[in-house]
N, C-alpha and C positions, 0 to 999 in steps of 0.2 A: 504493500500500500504506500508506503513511502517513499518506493521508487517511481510510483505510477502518479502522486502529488505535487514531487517536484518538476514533472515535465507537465502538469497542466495548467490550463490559463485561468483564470477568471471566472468565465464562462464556461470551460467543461467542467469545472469545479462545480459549479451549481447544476448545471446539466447532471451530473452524475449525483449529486445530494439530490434533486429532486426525482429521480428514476427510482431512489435506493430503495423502498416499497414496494413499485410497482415490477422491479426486477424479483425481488423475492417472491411476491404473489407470483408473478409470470413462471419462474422458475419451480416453483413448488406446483402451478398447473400444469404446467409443461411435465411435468415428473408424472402426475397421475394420467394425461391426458396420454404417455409413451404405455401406462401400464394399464390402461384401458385401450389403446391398440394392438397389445397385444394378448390380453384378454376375449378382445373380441373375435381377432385372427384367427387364435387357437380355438376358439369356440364355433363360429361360423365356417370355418374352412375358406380357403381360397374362393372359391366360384361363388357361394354366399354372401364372403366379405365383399367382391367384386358386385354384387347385385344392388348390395345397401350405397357401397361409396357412388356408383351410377343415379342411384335414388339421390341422395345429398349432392351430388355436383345438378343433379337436373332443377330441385329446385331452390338451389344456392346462386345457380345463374340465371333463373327466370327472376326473382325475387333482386338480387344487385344490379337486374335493368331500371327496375320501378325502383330502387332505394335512393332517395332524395340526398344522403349522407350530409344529413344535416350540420352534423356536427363541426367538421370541418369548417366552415365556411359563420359558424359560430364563433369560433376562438378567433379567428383571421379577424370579423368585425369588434368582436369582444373585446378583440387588444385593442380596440381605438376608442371604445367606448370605458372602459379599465382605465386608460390613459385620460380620457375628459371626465370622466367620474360621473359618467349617468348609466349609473346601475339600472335606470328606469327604463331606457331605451335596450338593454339589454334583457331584461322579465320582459318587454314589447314582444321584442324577437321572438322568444321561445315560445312564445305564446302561439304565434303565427305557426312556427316549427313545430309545433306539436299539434296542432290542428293539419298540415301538411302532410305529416308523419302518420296518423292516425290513417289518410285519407288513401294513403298512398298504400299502407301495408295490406289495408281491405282488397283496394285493387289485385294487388297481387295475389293475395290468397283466390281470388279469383282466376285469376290467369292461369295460377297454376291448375286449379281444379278444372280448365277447360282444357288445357292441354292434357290432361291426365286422360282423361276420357276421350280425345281428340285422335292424341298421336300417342297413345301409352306404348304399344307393339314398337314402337320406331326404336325407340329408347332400351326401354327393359323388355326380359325375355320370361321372367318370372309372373304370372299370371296372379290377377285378384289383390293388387297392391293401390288402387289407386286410391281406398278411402286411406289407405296408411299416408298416403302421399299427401293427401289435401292437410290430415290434421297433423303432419310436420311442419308443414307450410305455415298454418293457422302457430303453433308453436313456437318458429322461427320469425315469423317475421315483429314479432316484438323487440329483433336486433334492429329495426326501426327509429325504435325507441333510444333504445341502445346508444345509439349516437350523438341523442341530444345531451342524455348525462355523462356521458364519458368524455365529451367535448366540451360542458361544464367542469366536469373536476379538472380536467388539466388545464384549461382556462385558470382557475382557481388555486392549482397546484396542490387539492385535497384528494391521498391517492390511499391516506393510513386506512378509515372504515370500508372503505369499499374494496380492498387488497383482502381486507379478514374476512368480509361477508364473502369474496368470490371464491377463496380457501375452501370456508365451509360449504358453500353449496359445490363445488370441486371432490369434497373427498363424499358427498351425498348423491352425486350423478354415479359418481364410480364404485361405489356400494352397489347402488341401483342394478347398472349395467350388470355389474358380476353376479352377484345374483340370479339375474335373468338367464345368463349365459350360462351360468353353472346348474342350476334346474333346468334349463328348456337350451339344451344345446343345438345347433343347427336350423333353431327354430326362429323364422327374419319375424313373423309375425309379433313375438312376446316381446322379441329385441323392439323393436317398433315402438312398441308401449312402452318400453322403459324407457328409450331414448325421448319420447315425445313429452313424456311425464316430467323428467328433470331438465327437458328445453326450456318448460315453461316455466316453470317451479325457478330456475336458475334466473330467466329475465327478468320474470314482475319483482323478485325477490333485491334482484339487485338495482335494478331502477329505483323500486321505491325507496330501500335506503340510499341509494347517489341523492335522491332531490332533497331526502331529509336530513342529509351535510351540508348541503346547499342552503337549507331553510334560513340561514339568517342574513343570507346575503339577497337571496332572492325576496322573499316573501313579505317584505319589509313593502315590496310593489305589486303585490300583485295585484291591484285593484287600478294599475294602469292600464291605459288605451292604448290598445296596439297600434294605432292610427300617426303615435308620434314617430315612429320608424319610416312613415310613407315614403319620403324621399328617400331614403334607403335600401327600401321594400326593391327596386330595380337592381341596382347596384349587387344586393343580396339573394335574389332572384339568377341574375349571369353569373354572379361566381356557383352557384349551386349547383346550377343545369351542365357548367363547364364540365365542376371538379366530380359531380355524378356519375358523367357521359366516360369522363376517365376513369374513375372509377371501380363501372361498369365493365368498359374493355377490360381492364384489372382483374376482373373476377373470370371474363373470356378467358386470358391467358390460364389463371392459376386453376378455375374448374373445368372448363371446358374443354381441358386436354382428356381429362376419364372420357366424358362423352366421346371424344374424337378418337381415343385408344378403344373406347365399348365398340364406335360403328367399325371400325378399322381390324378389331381382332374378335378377343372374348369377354367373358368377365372373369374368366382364371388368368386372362394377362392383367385385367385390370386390375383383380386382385393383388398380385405382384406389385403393379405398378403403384398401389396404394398405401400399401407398405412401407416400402423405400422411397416414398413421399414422407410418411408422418414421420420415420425414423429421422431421415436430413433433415427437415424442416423443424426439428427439437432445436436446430441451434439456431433459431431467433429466439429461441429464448433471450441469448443474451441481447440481440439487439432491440426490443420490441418494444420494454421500457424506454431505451431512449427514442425510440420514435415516437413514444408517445408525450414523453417530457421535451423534446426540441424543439417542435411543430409550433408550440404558442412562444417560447422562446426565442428562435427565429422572427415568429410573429412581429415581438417586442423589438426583438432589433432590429429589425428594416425600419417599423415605425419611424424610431431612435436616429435611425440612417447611423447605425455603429459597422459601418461594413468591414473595416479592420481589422476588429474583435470576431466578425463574423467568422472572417476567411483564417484566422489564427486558431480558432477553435477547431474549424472542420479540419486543419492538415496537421495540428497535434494529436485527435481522437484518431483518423482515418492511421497515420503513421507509428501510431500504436498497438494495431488493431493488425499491419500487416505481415510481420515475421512470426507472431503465432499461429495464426492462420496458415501459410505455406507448411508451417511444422506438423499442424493438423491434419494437410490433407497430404504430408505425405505418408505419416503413421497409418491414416486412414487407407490407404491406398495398398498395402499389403494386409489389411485385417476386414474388410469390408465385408467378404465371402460368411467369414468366420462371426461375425456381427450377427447378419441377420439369420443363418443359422441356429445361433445358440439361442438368442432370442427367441425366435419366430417357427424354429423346428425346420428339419429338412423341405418339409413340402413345399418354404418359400426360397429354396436357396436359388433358383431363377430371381427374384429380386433382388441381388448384389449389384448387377453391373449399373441397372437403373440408378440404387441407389447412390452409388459412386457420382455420376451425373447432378444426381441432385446435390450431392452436398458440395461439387463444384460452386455450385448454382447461389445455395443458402451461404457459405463461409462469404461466399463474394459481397452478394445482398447483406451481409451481416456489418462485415465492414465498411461500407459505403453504405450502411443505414440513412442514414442524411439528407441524400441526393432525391428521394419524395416529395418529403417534408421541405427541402430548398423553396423546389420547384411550384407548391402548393402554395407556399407563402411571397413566393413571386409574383403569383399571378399566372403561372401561365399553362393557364388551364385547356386554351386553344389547341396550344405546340404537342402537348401531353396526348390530347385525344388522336392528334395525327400521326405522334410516334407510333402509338398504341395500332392502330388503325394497319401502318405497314406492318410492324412485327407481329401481329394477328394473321397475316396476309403469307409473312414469308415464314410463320412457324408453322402454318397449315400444310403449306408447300414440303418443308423439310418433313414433318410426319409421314405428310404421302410417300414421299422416297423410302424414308426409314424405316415404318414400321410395318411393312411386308416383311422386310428383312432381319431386321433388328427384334422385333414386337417392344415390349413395354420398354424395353432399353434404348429403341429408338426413341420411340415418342418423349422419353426425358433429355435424349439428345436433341432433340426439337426445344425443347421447352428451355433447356439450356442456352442456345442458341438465340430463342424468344427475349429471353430478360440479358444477357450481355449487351445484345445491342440497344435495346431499353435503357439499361446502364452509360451505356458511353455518350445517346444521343442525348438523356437530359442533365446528363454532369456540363455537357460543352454547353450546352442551352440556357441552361441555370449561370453557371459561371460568366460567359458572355453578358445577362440579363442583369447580373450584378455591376459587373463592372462596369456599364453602361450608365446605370440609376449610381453610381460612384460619381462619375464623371460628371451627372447632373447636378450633384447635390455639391460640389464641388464649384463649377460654374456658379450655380445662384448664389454659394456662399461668396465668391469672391464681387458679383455685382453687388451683393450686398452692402 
């Protein structure tokens, strides 16, 4: 700790005091969420566990087209309003956002319910799932909600009660689950019910304690009129639909590869390929928290126009972040095989090479955590949707090639491929976009 204190600035300093909660919660969900992976694995079988994660990516991605991701674009106005001290115009907003929110999650549950019955055969292969399907739908889409107070607390920087409430409901979903799995194995219907039960149970539970953290900063207004936002209401309206629309693509990339691996192979590849997804994807654990404490951070200092402290923060955390990493995947790289084996039992050892891929993918993402969050608090929510747009385009393309050949290990090599260029296009974008609004704020100081 002391060697990692005297190389940081000001700014990762409190970046990393403000994470320090939201990392242990993440890390401790992250722990049961691996042991509820492979609980389920070993319980469902491959071709089972493949049927469920097709179920969850189908409507994980119809639901993140309608998700308004309110939140986001909360903190971004919040810091301005934070900054002028009208907490009033702030209780406006959410007011609006949760009327939005409400309207928009109905919609969906809809959608999904007409797709279900529409196109079910296209998707899943498994017969007699589609009331499971709607009341996951109905269940999940309270991560709607989701948004608004978790875009409150890190607005707020309040991350202690709602770190412990998400623990407990954490070790209560995974109870649940095992349970189910351990009486009724191979059986997707009981599994269904348990998962739907502690979807919901987990949302309301944790929304309603996030706003009652909140309570003394909000509720002091609530008997305000949303109506003093109005000029705003536009301004907050386009970054919405932007940062949504990206978002959205967002959830293309990360779900919509099962889809494209289900149409493309099985659900015993996808099963694989599902695996050696949640396994890599454990290491955002470490970064997750600071995506979710730099975002209003960021926020604040563009405000501020501190762009020095900015750009000194991102190349002490990133350059810290890089010689463990390489050391990781090279360890990783002779014991992969041997991972998800011991884990996951013989019958997943087809999911090594995928996994190797991914965790290319996540060590990368992990260290350049930042470059999101940059671009979010940019602005530049246009450039975002058009990255998204070609590398949706050209990972589609590289699947087609690969996974005739390759199966699930291609399809990660697609997706690999998907998010590096992702990577590279909005680091130059972001950084350009800074240095730009530098030079501005430069200029008007010296007319000044």
């Amino acid at each position: 700790m002391k060697f990692f204190k005297k190389r940081l600035d000001k700014e990762s300093k409190t970046l990393f005091k403000n994470s320090s909660w939201v990392f242990f919660s993440n890390f401790f969900s992250t722990a049961l969420a691996f042991l509820r992976s492979v609980v389920i694995a070993r319980g469902l079988g491959a071709e089972i566990y493949g049927t469920y994660a097709i179920v969850v990516a189908f409507v994980a991605l119809i639901q993140e087209f309608l998700n308004p991701n309110i939140g986001t674009a909360l903190i971004k106005f919040g810091a301005v309003y934070h900054d002028e001290q009208r907490t009033d115009k702030l209780m406006a907003m959410v007011k609006r956002s949760l009327r939005a929110s409400f309207f928009m999650a109905g919609i969906s549950v809809i959608v999904v319910a007409a797709l279900s019955f529409i196109s079910y055969s296209t998707f899943i292969e498994k017969p007699g799932l589609e009331w499971f399907i709607i009341a996951y739908a109905i269940a999940a889409s309270i991560t709607y909600v989701n948004s608004i107070s978790r875009g409150l607390l890190r607005l707020y920087y309040k991350f202690r009660l709602s770190s412990v409430i998400q623990m407990i409901m954490d070790v209560l979903e995974t109870g649940m689950i095992a349970v189910a799995v351990f009486f009724y194995p191979r059986d997707l219907n009981v599994f269904f019910v348990a998962v739907i039960l502690t979807r919901f149970l987990n949302g309301l539970i944790c929304n309603a304690l996030a706003f009652w953290e909140l309570r003394n900063e909000l509720m002091p207004h609530r008997a305000v009129d949303s109506s003093i936002v109005k000029e705003d209401q536009r301004k907050f309206s386009r970054f919405v639909i932007g940062n949504s629309v990206g978002n959205s693509l967002k959830t293309v990339i990360s779900q919509g590869d099962v889809l494209l691996l289900g149409a493309l192979s099985n659900p015993e590849q996808v099963g694989f390929y599902a695996v050696a997804k949640k396994v890599a994807f454990s290491v955002f654990t470490l970064s997750d928290p600071l995506v979710q404490s730099i975002y209003p951070q960021l926020s604040k200092l563009l405000a501020e126009k501190r762009f020095p402290e900015i750009r000194k923060m991102l190349l002490k955390i990133t350059s810290l972040a890089m010689i463990p990493s390489l050391i990781f995947l090279i360890v990783t790289f002779f014991l992969n095989e041997w991972i998800i084996v011991t884990v996951y039992g013989i019958e997943y050892k087809p999911a090594a090479q995928p996994f190797y891929f991914f965790l290319i993918g996540s060590v990368l993402g992990a260290s350049t955590f930042w470059v999101l969050p940059l671009v979010q608090s940019l602005g530049l929510v246009k450039m975002r949707v058009k990255v998204y747009v070609f590398t949706i385009l050209l990972g589609s393309v590289s699947a087609w090639l690969l996974v005739p050949q390759m199966q699930a290990a291609g399809m990660s090599l697609a997706l690999l491929i998907t998010n590096v260029m992702n990577l590279v296009v909005f680091t130059y974008q972001a950084v350009k976009k800074m240095k730009k609004e530098e030079e501005m704020h430069h200029s008007d100081s010296v007319s000044t």
